[in-house]
ZAMARGU-4260 file (C-alpha; in steps of 0.2 Angstrom, whole numbers, plus 5000, padded with zeros to 4 digits):
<rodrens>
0) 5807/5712/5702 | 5814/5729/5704 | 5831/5728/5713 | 5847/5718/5704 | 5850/5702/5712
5) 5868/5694/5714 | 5867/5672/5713 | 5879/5662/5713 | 5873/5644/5705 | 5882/5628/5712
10) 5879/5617/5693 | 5892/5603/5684 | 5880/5605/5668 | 5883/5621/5658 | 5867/5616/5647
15) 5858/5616/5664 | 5867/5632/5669 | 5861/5640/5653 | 5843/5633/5657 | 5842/5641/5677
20) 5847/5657/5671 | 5834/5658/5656 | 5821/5651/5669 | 5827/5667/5678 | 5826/5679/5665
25) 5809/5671/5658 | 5803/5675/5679 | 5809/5692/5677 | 5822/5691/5690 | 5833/5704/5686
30) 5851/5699/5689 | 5866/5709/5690 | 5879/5696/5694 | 5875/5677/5690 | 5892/5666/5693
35) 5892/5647/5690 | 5904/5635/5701 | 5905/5617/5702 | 5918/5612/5718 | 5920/5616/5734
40) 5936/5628/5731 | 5929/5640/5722 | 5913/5639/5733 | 5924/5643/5746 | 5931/5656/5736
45) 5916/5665/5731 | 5905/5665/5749 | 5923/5676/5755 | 5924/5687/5739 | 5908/5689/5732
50) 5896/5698/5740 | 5877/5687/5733 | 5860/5687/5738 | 5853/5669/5735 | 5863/5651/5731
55) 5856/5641/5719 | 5864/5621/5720 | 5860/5605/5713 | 5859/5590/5724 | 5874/5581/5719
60) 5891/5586/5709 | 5902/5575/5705 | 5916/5581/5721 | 5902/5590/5733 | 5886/5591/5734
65) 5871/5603/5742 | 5874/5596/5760 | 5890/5599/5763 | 5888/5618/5755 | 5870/5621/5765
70) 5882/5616/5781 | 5897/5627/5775 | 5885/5643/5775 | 5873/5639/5788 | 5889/5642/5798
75) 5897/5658/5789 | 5881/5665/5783 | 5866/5657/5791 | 5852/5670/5786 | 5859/5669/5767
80) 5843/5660/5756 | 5849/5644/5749 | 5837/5634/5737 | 5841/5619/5728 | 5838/5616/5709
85) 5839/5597/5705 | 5836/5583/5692 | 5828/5569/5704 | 5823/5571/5722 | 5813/5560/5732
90) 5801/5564/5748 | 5816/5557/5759 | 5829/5567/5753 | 5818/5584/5751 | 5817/5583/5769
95) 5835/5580/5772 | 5838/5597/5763 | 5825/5607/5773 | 5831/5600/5786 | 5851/5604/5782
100) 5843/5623/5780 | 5838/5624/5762 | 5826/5638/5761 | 5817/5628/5747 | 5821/5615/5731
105) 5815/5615/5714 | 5814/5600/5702 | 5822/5603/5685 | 5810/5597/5677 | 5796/5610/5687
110) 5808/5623/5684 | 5792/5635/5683 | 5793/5634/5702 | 5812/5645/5702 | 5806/5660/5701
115) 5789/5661/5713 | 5804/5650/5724 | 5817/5664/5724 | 5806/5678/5728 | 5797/5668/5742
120) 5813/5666/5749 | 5818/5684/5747 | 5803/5690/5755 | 5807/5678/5769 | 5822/5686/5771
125) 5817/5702/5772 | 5805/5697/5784 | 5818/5689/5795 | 5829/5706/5792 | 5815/5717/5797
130) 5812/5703/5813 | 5828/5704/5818 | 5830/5722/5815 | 5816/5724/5829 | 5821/5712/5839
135) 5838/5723/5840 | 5829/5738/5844 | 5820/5729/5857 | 5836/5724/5866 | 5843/5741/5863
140) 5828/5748/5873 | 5827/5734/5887 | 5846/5735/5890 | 5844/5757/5891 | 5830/5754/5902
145) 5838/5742/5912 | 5854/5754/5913 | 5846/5770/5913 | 5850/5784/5925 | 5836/5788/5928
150) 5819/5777/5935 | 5809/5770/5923 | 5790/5761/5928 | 5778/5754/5916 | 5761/5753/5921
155) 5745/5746/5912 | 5730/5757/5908 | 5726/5760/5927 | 5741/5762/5934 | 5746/5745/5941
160) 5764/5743/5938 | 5770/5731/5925 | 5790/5735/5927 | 5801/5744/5936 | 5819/5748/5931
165) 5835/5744/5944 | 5838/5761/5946 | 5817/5763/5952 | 5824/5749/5964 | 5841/5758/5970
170) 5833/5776/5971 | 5816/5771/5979 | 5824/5756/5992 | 5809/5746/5986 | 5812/5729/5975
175) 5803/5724/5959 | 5794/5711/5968 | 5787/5722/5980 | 5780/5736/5969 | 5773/5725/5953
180) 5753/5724/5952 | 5753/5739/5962 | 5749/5757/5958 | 5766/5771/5962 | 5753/5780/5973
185) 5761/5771/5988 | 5778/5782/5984 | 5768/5798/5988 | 5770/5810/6002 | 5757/5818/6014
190) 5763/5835/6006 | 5761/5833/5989 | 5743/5841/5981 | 5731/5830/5977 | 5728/5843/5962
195) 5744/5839/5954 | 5736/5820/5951 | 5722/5826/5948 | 5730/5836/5933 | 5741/5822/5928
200) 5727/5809/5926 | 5715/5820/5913 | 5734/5825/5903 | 5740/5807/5901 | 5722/5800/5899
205) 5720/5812/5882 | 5735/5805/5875 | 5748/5818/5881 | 5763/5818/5888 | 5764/5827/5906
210) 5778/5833/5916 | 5781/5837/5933 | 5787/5836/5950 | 5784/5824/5965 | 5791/5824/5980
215) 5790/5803/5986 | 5796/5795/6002 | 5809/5781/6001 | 5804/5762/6008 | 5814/5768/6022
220) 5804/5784/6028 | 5814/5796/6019 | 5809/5810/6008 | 5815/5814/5989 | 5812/5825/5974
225) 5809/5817/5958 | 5804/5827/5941 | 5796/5816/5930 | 5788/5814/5913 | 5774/5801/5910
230) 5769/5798/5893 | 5753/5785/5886 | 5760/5769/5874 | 5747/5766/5865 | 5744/5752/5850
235) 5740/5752/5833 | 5722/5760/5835 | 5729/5773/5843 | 5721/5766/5859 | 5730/5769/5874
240) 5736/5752/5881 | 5751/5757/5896 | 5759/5771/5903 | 5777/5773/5903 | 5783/5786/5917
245) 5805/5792/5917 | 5809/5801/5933 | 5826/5810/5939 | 5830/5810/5957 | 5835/5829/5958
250) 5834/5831/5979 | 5851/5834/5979 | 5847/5849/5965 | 5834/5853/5977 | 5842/5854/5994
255) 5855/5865/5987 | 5844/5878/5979 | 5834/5878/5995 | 5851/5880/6003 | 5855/5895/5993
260) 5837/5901/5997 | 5840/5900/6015 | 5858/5908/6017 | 5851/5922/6003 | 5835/5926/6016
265) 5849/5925/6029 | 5859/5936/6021 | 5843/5948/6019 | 5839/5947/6035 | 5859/5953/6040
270) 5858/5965/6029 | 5839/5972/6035 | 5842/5972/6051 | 5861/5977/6053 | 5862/5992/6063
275) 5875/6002/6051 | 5868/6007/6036 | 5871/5999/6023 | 5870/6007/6002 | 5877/6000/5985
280) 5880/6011/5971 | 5883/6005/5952 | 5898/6010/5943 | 5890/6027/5937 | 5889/6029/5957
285) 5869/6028/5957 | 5861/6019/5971 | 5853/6004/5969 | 5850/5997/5985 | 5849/6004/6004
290) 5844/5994/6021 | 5833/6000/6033 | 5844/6006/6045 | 5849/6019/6031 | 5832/6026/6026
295) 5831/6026/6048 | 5845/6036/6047 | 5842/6049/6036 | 5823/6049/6036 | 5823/6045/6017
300) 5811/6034/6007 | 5816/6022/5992 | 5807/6034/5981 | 5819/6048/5986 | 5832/6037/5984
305) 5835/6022/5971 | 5844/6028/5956 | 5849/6043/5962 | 5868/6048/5964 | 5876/6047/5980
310) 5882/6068/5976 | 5864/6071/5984 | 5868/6063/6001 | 5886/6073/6002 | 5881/6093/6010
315) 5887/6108/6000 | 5900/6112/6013 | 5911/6094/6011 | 5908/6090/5991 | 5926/6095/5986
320) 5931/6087/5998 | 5921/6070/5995 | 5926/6071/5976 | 5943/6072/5978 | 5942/6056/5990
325) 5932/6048/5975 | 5944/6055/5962 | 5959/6046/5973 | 5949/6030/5976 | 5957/6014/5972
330) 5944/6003/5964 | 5952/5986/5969 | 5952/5991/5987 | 5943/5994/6002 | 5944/6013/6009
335) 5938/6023/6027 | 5934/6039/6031 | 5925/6051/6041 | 5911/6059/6032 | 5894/6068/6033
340) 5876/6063/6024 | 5862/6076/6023 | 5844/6069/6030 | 5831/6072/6021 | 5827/6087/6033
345) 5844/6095/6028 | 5852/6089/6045 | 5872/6084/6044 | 5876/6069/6052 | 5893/6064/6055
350) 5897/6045/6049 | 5911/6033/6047 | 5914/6029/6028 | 5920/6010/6025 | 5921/6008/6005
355) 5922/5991/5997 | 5921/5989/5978 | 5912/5976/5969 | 5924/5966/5956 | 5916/5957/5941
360) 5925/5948/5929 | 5939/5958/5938 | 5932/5973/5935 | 5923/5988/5943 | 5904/5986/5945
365) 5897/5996/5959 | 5904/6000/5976 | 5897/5996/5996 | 5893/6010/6006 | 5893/6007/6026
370) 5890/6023/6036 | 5892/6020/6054 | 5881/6034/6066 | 5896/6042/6076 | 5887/6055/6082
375) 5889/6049/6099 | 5908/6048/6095 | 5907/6065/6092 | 5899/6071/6108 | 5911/6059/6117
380) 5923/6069/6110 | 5918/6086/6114 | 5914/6079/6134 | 5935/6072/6130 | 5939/6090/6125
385) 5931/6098/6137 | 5941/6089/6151 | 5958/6092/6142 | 5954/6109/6148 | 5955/6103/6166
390) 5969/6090/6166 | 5981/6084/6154 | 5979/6070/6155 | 5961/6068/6150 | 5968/6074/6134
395) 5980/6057/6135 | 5963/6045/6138 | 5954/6057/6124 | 5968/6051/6111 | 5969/6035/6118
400) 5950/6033/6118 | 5948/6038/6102 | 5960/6028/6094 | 5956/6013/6101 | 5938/6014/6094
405) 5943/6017/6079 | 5952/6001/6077 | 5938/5993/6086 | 5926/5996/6074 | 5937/5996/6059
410) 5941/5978/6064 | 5923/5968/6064 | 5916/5982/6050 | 5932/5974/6038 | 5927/5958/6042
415) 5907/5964/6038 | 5913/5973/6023 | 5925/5962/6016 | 5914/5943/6018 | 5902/5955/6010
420) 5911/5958/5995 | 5915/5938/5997 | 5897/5934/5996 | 5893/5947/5981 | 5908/5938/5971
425) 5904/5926/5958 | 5907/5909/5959 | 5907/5908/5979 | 5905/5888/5984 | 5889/5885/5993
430) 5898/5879/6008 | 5909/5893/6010 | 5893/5905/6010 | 5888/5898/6028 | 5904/5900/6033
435) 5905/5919/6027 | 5885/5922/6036 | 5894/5917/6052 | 5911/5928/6052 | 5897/5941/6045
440) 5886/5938/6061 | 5901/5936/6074 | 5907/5953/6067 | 5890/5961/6070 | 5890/5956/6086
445) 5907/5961/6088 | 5900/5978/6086 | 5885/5978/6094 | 5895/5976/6111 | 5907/5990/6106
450) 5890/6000/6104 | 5880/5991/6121 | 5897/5997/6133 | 5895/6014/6125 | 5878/6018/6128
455) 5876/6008/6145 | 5892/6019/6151 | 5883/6036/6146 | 5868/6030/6154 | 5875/6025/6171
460) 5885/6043/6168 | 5868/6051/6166 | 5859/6042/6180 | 5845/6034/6168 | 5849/6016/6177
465) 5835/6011/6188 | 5837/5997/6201 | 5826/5981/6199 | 5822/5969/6214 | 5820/5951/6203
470) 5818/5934/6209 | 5834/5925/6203 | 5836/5906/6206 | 5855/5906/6206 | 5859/5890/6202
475) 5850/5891/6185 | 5856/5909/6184 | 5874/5903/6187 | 5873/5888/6175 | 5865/5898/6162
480) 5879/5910/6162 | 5890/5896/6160 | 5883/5889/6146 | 5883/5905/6135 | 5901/5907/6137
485) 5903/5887/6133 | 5896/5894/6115 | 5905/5907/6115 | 5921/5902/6116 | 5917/5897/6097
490) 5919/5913/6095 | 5934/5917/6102 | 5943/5900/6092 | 5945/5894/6109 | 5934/5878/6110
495) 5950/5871/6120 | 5949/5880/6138 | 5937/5873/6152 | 5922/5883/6158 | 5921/5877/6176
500) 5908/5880/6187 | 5907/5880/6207 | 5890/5883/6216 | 5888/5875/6237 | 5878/5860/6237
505) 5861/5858/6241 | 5857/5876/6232 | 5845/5867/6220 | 5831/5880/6221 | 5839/5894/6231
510) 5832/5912/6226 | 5840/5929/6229 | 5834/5947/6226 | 5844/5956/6217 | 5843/5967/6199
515) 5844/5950/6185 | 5848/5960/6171 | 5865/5971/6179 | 5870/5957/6187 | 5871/5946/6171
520) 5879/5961/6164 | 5892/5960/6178 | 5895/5943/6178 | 5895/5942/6158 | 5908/5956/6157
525) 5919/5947/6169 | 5919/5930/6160 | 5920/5942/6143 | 5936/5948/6150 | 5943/5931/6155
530) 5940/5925/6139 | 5949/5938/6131 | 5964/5935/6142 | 5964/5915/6145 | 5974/5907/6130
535) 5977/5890/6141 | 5969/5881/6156 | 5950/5885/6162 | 5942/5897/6166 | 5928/5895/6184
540) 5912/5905/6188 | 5904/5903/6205 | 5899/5909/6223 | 5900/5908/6242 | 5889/5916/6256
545) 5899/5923/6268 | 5890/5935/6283 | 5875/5941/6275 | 5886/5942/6260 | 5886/5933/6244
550) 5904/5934/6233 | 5900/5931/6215 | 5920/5928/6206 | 5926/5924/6190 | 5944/5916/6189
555) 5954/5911/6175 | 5972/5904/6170 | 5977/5918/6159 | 5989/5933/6156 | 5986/5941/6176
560) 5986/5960/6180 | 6002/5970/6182 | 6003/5976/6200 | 6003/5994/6198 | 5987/5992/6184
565) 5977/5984/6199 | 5966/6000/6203 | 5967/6009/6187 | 5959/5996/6177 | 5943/5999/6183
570) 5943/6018/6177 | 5935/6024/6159 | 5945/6021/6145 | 5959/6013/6154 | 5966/5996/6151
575) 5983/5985/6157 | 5989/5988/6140 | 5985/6005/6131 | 6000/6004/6119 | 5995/6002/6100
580) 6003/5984/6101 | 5992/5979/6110 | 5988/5959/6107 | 5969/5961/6114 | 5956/5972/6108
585) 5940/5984/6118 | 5935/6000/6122 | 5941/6002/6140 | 5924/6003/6146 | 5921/5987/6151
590) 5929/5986/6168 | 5924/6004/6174 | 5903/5998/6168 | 5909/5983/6179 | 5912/5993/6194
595) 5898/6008/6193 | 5883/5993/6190 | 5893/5985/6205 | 5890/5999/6218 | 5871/6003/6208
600) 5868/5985/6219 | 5876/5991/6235 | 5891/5983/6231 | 5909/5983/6224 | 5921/5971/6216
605) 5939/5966/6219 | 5954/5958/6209 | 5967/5946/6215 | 5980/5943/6200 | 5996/5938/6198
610) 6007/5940/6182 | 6007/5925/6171 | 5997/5915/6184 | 5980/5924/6181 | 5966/5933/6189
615) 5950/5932/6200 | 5939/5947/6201 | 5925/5946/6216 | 5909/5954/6216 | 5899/5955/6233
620) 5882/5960/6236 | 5872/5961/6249 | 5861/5944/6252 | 5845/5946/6250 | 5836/5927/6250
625) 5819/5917/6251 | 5823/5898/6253 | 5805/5892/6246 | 5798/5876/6238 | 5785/5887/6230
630) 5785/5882/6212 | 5777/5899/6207 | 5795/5906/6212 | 5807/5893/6209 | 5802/5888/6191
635) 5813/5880/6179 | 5800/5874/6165 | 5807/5878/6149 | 5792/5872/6139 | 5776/5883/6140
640) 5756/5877/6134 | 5746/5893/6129 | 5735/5885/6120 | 5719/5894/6117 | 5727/5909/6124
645) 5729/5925/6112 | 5745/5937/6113 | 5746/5954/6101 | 5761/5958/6093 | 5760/5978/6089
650) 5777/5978/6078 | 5781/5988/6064 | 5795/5981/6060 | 5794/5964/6050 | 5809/5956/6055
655) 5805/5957/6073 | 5790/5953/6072 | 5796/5937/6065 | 5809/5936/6078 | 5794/5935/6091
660) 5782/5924/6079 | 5795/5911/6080 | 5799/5913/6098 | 5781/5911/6104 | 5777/5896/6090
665) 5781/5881/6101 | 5769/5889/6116 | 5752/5883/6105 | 5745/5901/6108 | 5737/5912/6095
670) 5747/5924/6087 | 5739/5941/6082 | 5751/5956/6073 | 5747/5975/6070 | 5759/5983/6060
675) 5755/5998/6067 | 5743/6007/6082 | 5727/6008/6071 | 5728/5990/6066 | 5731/5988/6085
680) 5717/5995/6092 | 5706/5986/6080 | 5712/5971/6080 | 5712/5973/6101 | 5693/5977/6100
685) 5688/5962/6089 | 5698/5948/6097 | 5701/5953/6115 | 5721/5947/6117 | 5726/5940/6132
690) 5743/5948/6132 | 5750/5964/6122 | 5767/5965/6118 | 5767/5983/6112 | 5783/5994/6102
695) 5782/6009/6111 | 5791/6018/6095 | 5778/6018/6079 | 5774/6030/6065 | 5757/6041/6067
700) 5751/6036/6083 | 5766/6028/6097 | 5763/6014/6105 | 5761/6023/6120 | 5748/6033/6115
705) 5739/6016/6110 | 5741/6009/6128 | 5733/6027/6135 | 5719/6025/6120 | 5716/6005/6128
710) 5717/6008/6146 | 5702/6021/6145 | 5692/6006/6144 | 5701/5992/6150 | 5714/5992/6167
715) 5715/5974/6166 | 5725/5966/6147 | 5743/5966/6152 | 5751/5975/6139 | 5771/5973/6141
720) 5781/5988/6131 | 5796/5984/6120 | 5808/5995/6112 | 5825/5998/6104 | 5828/6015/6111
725) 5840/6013/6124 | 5845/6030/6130 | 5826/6038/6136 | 5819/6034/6151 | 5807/6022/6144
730) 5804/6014/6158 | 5796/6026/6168 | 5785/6034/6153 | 5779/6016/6149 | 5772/6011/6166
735) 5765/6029/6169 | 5752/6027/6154 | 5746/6009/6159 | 5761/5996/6152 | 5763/5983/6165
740) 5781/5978/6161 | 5794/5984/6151 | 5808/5972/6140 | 5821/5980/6130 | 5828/5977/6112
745) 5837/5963/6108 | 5827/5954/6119 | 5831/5939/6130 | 5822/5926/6128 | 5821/5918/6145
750) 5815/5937/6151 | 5803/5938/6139 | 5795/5922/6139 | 5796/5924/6160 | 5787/5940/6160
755) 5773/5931/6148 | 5771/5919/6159 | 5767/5929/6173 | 5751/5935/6165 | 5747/5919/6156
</rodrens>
């Protein structure tokens, strides 16, 4: 025997003392230690200080004996071996001392027996060590398992589960007595790929681990994400008895990286389909990105572009000026100015400059570029200095004008630029970048009215409005009205005031002829400014027939119109408070659009206010009216059924063709797109569209040269035009070639899915 052994021999007889150890020697126990006691002090003594392997005892000494010493360690070290060596021992007794734990006893006079005796008993030992060692292990595992993080299943060979861990039963909802004997394919959902089974099967089957990802539904109807890891158990002939599966709930993990997805394709989408261009240069001032609207701008490709230096957008004539802005330029802070780019076919067009660095680490990585068109600013300012020559104070409104825009677009392009430079920040919280889309969006929009009173001013000045006679059902058209500003007043931060609305009774289904889309303009400007001006109370839309009359007012609880700013507030440019400290901003248009889309309809508008009590601004029309029960006329059905009906999308731009895809979704019918009029034409000839909803504004050959190119063959598709370009007299050109209806960009929805239904 290899290893030294430590005994200590409980013996009154040194003769037989001597004799046990010879017997030990002669068995080629090899000791290290061998004491020799004969009381129970020093037995006492010895179990505390010296650290032994075995105890040897006789039966009987003459003031203790081998009971009362196998009860003392069977309580302080039961798994210690303990043999007894005696003189005499009958059956009766023997069994008394196996019985008292004596691992085994020897007769003196077989004292052959010791040595086979003591390694049995050591090997016992080691047994019981190795035993209880596993044991350990066992309980370690069963009591991670049972406490684990994550879920934990064992199945048998296949795939009928065996055990399921407490968090299986908190994560899943289902309890252990539910899901044993059955296999976890009751957890799947509809939408996971039967593939992925498929692989997982023939990877465990082989005797590998897999890995992967499932996404499960709860007991309670609820979907989550699980990654998991299944691995085979198998026994000693390697053959494969139970599969044990770990999985980590990650649909929280999930969620939030498709939330990030989500606000970075909205944030795409902003950028994409913004209407200011939109560059960023790296710190060497090369560009690395540009939106659409930029390469629209300029007539530029990306290939002409990226990795360039912004010096080949800047024209010869304005470089030293434009460098010396650039030397000057504070990299920590935002900066504006009036510049001009260079198209591609070496035009110069004037554009408004709002700078805003990107910062990482705190320091300077690149820069945002947004260049504003304000080449209609520009002709706006010529027309303004070529009536200073006639009166003074056209030079005053100019000045007035001029300024006022400035701070009007200054205003929402900070809040673009800067929540831009908020989302391009590291370290931005998820939550905060839905809040930062929004200020983004509401700024957008902020703009995009600035721009909408400008254009529809210099189209009423240049006589391109045309008159429409529509079928208006007033009391949805009334309610409808209502309810946008009920949203609006989000934007506004006042979600306090009361949006009233006052309509005569028994008008359920009353329909006037007028022009839908002005008067929405009207009325919508009207509450616009109402909102603008009404900090407390409510603010009331409605109407009254009076002799062949109808009176459309607005009336609110706000600020009220100084007496002697009653008539002027309804010319260009002019507002009640023109000073620079003005509390409320707009371009001064609104009002004087108001009144000249007022008498377009044979009309005019009026203002009763009172200062601090507030205002009310009439409209009256003429009343034009068809009382009918005629569903075709009064409909209000909000849900369309186009199933099996076709409608062709001729778009080249993505984004709205996306716009339209999801629009028309809901409707059952079949969407077709052509990016562009060749696509169109073939795809027109192969699947015979019911509907076309056609750009008229497309590269190569326009869209109305497709329409011309359709109607040689075919006078009856519909094909309704729809365009972005606000200024030409679309219209006209659009139902001369062969369009049968015309909708402008952005477009409503309600007229757009009204005029589809008209042909479907």
């Amino acid at each position: 025997m290899k290893k030294k052994l430590s005994i200590l021999l409980l013996e009154d007889n040194p003769a037989d003392a001597e004799l046990i150890k010879a017997e030990l020697k002669r068995a080629k126990i090899n000791l290290e230690q061998f004491h020799v006691i004969d009381n129970k002090t020093d037995f006492l003594r010895e179990l505390k200080d010296f650290s032994m392997d075995v105890i040897l005892s006789d039966y009987s000494l003459p003031q203790f004996d081998a009971i009362s010493a196998l009860k003392i360690v069977r309580e302080k070290m039961p798994d210690l071996p303990f043999i007894v060596v005696t003189g005499t021992l009958d059956e009766e007794t023997a069994v008394d001392t196996i019985k008292s734990g004596a691992w085994d006893y020897v007769l003196k006079e077989r004292m052959v027996r010791l040595g086979p005796a003591l390694k049995n008993a050591l090997k016992l030992k080691a047994e019981k060590d190795k035993s209880r060692e596993a044991e350990e292990e066992i309980r370690k595992l069963s009591i991670a398992m049972e406490q684990s993080p994550s879920s934990v299943m064992i199945t048998d060979k296949e795939g009928h589960l065996e055990y399921v861990n407490p968090k299986f039963e908190e994560t899943s909802g289902y309890s252990r007595e539910e899901v044993i004997g059955k296999k976890p394919s009751f957890l799947e959902s509809e939408d996971t790929d039967k593939e992925i089974f498929e692989q997982l099967w023939d990877t465990i089957l082989a005797g590998k681990e897999w890995r992967g990802t499932f996404k499960n539904i709860k007991k309670n109807g609820s979907a989550y994400w699980e990654k998991a890891t299944i691995a085979p158990i198998t026994n000693e002939k390697k053959e494969i008895v139970k599969f044990i599966c770990l999985k980590e709930d990650i649909t929280q993990k999930i969620k939030a990286e498709n939330k990030i997805k989500e606000l970075k394709e909205f944030n795409d989408t902003i950028l994409n389909t913004m209407q200011q261009s939109i560059i960023v240069e790296d710190k060497d001032q090369n560009i690395i990105f540009a939106n659409p609207a930029f390469y629209k701008l300029t007539g530029y490709l990306q290939e002409d572009i990226l990795g360039g230096n912004w010096s080949i957008l800047v024209p010869e004539k304005t470089k030293e000026e434009i460098d010396q802005i650039i030397r000057q330029r504070d990299y920590e802070q935002s900066d504006h100015y009036e510049a001009e780019v260079l198209s591609k076919t070496g035009e110069s067009i004037p554009v408004y400059v709002t700078t805003s660095p990107i910062l990482k680490n705190n320091r300077f990585n690149g820069i945002i570029v947004v260049l504003t068109d304000i080449r209609m600013l520009k002709e706006k300012e010529k027309e303004l200095s070529r009536a200073k020559e006639k009166a003074e104070a056209s030079d005053k409104l100019k000045s007035e004008f001029l300024a006022n825009m400035s701070h009007e677009i200054r205003t929402p392009m900070n809040g673009i630029m800067g929540f831009i430079k908020l989302l391009k920040r590291e370290g931005a919280a998820d939550d905060m970048w839905e809040h930062y889309v929004d200020i983004i969006y509401q700024s957008s929009n902020q703009l995009l009215r600035i721009i909408n009173d400008i254009v529809d001013y210099s189209k009423i000045q240049a006589g391109h409005y045309e008159i429409e006679e529509d079928e208006i059902v007033l009391s949805k058209f009334i309610l409808n009205i209502r309810d946008m500003f009920n949203e609006e007043k989000v934007t506004y931060g006042k979600n306090h005031l009361d949006i009233q609305l006052n309509i005569p009774d028994n008008h359920e289904g009353f329909v006037i002829y007028s022009d839908e889309r002005k008067l929405k303009q009207i009325l919508s400007n009207l509450m616009e400014n109402a909102m603008k001006f009404t900090e407390e109370g409510y603010i009331e839309i409605g109407y009254y027939i009076k002799e062949k009359q109808i009176y459309f007012y607005v009336k609110d609880t706000g600020i009220g119109i100084p007496a002697d700013k009653q008539e002027v507030i309804f010319e260009k440019f002019i507002q009640a408070d023109g000073s620079y400290s003005r509390n409320y901003g707009g371009t001064g248009l609104g009002l004087a659009i108001t009144k000249k889309l007022a008498e377009l309809l044979d009309g005019d508008i009026s203002l009763h206010s009172k200062r601090e009590e507030g205002s009310i601004f009439t409209l009256r029309i003429p009343l034009k009216i068809k009382e009918t029960g005629d569903s075709d006329l009064v409909s209000t059905k909000k849900y369309y059924n186009w199933n099996n009906r076709k409608i062709l999308i001729v778009e080249d731009d993505y984004t709205s063709f996306l716009y339209f895809e999801n629009l028309l979704q809901p409707t059952n019918a079949e969407i077709l797109h052509a990016e562009n009029a060749e696509k169109g034409w073939e795809i027109y000839k192969e699947e015979k569209p019911d509907v076309i909803l056609m750009d008229i504004r497309l590269a190569k050959m326009s869209g109305l040269e497709l329409t011309q190119k359709i109607r040689q063959e075919d006078k009856n598709t519909p094909i309704i035009a729809q365009t972005a370009y606000a200024m030409s007299d679309d219209r006209k050109k659009c139902i001369s070639v062969g369009c049968n209806d015309y909708i402008t960009k952005p477009v409503d929805i309600e007229t757009l899915f009204s005029k589809l239904a008209k042909f479907l």
